[in-house]
C-alpha positions in Angstrom: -4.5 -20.1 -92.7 -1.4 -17.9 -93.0 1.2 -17.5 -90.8 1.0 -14.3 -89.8 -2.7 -15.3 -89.0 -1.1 -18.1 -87.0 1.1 -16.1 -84.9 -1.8 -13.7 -84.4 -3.7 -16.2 -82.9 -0.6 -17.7 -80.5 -0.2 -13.9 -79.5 -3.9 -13.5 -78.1 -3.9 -16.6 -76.8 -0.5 -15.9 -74.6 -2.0 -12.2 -73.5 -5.5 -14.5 -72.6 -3.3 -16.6 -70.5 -1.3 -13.7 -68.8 -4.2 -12.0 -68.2 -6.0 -14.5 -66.6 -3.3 -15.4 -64.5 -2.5 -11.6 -63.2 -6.7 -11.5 -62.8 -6.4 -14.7 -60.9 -3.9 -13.3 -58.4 -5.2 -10.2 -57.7 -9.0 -11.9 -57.3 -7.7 -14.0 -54.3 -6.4 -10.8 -52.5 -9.0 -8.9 -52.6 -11.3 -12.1 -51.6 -9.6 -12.5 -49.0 -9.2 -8.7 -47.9 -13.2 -9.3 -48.4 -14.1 -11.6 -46.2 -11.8 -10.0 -43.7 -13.6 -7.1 -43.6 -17.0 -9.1 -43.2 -15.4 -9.6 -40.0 -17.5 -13.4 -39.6 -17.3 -14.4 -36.2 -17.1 -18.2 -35.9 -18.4 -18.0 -32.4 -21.8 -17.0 -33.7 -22.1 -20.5 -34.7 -23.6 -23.0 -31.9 -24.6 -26.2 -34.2 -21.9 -26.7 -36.6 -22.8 -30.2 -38.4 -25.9 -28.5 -39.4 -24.4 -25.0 -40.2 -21.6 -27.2 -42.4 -24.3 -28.7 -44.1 -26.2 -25.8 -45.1 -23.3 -24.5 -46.1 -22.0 -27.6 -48.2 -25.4 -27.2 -50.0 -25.5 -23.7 -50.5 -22.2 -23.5 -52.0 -22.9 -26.6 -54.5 -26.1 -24.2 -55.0 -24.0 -21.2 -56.1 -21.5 -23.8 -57.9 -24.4 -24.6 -60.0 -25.8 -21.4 -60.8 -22.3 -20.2 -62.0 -22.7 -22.7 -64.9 -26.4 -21.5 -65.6 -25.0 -17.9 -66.2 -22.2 -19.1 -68.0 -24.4 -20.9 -70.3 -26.4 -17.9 -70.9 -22.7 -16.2 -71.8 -22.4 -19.0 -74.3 -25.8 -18.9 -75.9 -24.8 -15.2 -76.7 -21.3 -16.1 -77.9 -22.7 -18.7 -80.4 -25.4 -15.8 -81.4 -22.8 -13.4 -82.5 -20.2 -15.8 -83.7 -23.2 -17.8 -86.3 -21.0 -20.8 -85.7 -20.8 -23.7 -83.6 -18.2 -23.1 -80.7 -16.4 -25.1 -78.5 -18.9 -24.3 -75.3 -16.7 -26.4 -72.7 -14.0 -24.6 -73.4 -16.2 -21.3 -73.3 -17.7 -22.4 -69.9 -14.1 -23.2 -68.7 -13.2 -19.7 -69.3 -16.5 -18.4 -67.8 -15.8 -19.7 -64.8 -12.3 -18.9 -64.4 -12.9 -15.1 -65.3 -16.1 -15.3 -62.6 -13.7 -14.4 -59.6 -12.6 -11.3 -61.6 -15.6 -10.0 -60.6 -14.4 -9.4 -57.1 -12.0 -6.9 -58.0 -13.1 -2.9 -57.5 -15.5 -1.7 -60.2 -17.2 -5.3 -60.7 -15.8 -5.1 -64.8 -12.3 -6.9 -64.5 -14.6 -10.7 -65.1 -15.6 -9.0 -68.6 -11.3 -8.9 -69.8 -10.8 -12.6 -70.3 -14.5 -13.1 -71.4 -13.9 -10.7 -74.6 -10.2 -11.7 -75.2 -11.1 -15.3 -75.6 -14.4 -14.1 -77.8 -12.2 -11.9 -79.9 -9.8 -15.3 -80.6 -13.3 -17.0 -81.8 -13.5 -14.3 -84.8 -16.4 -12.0 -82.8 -15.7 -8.4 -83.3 -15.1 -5.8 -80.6 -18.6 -3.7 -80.9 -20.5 -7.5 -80.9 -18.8 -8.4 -77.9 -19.8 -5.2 -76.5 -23.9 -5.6 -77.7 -23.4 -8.8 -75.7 -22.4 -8.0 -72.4 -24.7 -4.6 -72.8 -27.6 -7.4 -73.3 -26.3 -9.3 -70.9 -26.3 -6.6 -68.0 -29.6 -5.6 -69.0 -30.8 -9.2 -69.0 -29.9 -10.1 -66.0 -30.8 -6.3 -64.2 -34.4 -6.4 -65.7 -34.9 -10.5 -64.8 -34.0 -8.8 -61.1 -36.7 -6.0 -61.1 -39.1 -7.8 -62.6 -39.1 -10.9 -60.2 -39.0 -8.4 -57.2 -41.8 -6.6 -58.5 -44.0 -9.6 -59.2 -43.0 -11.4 -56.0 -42.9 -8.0 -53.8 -43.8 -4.3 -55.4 -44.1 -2.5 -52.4 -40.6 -4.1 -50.8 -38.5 -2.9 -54.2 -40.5 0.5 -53.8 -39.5 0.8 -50.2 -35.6 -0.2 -51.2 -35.4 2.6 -53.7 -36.8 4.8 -51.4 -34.2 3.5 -48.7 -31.5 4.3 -51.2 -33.0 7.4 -53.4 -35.2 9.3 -50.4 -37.7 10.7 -50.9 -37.3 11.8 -54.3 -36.7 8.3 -55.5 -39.5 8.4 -58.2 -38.3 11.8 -59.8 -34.9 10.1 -60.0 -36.0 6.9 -61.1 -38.1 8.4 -64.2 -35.8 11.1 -65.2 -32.5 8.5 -65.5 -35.4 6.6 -67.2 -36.0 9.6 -70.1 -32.4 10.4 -70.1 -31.2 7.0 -71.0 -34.3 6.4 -72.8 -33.3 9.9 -75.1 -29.6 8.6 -75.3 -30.7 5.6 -76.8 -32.7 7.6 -79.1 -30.2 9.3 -80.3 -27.7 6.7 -80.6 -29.8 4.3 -83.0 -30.6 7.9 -85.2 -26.5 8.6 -85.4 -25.8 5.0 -85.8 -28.5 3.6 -87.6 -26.3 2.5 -90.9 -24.5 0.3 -88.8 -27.2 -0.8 -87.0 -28.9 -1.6 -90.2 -25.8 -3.4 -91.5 -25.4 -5.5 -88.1 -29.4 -6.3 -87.9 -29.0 -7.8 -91.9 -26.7 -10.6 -90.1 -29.3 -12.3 -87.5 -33.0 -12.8 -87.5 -35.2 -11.6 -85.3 -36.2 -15.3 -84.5 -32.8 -16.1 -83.6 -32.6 -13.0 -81.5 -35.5 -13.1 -79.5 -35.2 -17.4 -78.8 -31.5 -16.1 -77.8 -32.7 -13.8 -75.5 -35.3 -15.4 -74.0 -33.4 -18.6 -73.1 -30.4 -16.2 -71.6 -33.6 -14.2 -69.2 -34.7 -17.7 -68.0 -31.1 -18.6 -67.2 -30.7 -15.4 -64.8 -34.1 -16.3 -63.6 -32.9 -19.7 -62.4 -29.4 -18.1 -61.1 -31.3 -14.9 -58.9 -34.0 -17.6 -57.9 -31.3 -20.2 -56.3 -29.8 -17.8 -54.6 -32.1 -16.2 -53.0 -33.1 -19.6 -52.0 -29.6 -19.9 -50.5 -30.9 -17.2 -48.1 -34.2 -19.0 -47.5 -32.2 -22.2 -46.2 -30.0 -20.0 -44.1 -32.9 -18.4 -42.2 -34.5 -21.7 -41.8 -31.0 -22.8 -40.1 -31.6 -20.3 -37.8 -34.5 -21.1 -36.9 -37.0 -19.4 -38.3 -40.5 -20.3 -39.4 -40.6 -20.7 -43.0 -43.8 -19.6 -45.1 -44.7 -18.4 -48.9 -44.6 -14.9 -47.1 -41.6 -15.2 -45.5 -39.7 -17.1 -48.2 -40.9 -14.8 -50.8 -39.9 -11.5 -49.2 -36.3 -13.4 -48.8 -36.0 -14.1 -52.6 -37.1 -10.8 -53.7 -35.2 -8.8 -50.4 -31.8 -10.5 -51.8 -32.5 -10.2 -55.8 -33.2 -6.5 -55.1 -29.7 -6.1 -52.6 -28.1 -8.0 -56.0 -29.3 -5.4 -57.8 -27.9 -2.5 -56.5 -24.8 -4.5 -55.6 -24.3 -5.4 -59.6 -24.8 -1.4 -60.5 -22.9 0.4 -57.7 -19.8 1.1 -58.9 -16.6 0.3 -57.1 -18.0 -2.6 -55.2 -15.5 -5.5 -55.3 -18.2 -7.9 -56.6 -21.0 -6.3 -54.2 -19.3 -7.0 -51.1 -20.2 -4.8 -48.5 -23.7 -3.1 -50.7 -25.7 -6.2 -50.6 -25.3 -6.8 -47.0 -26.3 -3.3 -46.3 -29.3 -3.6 -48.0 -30.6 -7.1 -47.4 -30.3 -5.8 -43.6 -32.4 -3.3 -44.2 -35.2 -4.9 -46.3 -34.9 -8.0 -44.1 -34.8 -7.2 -41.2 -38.6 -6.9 -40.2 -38.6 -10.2 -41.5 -35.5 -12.0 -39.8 -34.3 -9.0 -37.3 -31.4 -7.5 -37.8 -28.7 -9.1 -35.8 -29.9 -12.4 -37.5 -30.6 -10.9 -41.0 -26.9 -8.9 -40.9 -25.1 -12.7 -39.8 -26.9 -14.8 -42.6 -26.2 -11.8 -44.8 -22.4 -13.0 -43.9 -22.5 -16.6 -44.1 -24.1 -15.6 -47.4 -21.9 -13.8 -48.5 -19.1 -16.5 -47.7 -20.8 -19.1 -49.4 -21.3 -17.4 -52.6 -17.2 -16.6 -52.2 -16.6 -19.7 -51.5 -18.7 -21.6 -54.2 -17.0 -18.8 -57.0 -13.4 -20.7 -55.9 -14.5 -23.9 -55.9 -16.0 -23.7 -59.6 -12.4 -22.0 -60.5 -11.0 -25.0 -58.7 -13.3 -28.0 -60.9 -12.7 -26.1 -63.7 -9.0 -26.7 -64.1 -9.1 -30.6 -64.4 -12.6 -30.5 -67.0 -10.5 -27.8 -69.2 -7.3 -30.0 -69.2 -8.8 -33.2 -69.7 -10.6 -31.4 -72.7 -7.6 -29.7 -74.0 -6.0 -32.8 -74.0 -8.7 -34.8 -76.4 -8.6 -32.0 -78.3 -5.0 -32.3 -78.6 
């Protein structure tokens, strides 16, 4: 390797670590501003060994699922990159851009992501296919659960949110991405050609397929989370019950993930688990769980950043 090539690399790797850290710092203020604004009042809560229980085991929950996505992240890297990477190392950095994710416009997680892809040799238009396929992975696993589990609730949530009209809109963004795309492969499809040569469809689809069940399992848990919450509270638990609770919180994850300017979908999902939920839960209990939800998922994001940091030293120094 030359030593231009060298100094190239010790030059990305310094902006990776100054970005991180700058992402880092402005992630915990606006966490914080966050929950602030959820405005949680602790006197809500009348059993607290069981409510710090829950709680424990939610946010080991949402700890967990945070490795399943970045795993999913991985399998993608290692697709593009047709090489064997170092995937604790990836995973490390997974989890440490997660909390970007909480800063306005819900993008600032994808910065350290593609800087530490672009060190492994993966180009700038592969990392973008990735994350592309990634978003729509993880947005179709969403729709598709909630319409298996629950049709007529994710109908009557894009009706909440569209109106009335909801269908005409729904079918012409349909066509009119469905035409873009159209378009896009005609202008571009030398390249496309080109960058389809380099993988199989085999290695594509197996790709793809593993990364869907992995956002399966993430959604799934989750909405789980919810499940446990209501049954703290005392509800009665059924299939009904616990299914219209998965799919009511995949949905409000939904719409959380795609409105823009959401500081990772604080404030949107509680909205609209409130209203899918509460004929289910009733509203003053649906918007507090909603809360304590949200808290726990906050709360599990940190603690993953906080494991993180011995696993990625402890490998950095073997490698070393």
């Amino acid at each position: 390797m030359s030593e231009e090539k060298k100094q190239g690399g010790k030059g990305l790797k310094s902006i990776v670590k100054k970005a991180g850290k700058v992402i880092f710092i402005l992630s915990i203020v606006f966490i914080v501003y966050a929950i602030w604004k959820l405005g949680f009042d602790v006197h809500s809560i009348t059993n607290w060994p069981l409510f710090l229980l829950v709680t424990l085991i939610g946010v080991l929950v949402k700890s967990f699922t945070v490795f399943v996505s970045g795993s999913a992240w991985v399998g993608w890297l290692q697709f593009f990159a047709k090489k064997p990477i170092d995937k604790i190392e990836a995973i490390c950095v997974y989890t440490k851009a997660n909390i970007g994710k909480y800063l306005p416009g819900n993008v600032m997680h994808y910065v350290e992501r593609n800087l530490f892809a672009t060190n492994l040799g993966i180009s700038q238009k592969k990392l973008a296919v990735s994350t592309i396929l990634e978003i729509i992975g993880s947005v179709s696993v969403a729709m598709i659960l909630s319409a298996l589990v629950s049709l007529n609730q994710l109908l009557n949530a894009l009706h909440e949110i569209f109106g009335d009209s909801y269908l005409t809109i729904i079918l012409a963004a349909f066509f009119a991405g469905l035409f873009v795309l159209v378009v896009l492969i005609f202008v571009l499809r030398k390249k496309i050609g080109a960058v389809l040569k380099e993988y199989t469809p085999a290695e594509f689809i197996k790709t793809f397929l593993f990364s869907l069940v992995k956002y399966s399992i993430t959604l799934v848990s989750l909405g789980l989370i919810m499940v446990a919450l209501y049954a703290y509270s005392g509800g009665k638990l059924s299939w009904e019950n616990g299914s219209l609770i998965v799919s009511g919180y995949i949905i409000a994850w939904v719409l959380g993930f795609i409105i823009p300017g959401a500081s990772g979908g604080i404030g949107v999902r509680e909205l609209v688990v409130t209203l899918l939920l509460g004929s289910v839960m009733g509203k003053e209990t649906v918007l507090t769980l909603s809360v304590i939800h949200r808290l726990i998922t906050v709360v599990g994001d940190f603690l993953v950043y906080l494991v993180r940091i011995p696993i990625q030293n402890k490998h950095q120094a073997k490698q070393n």
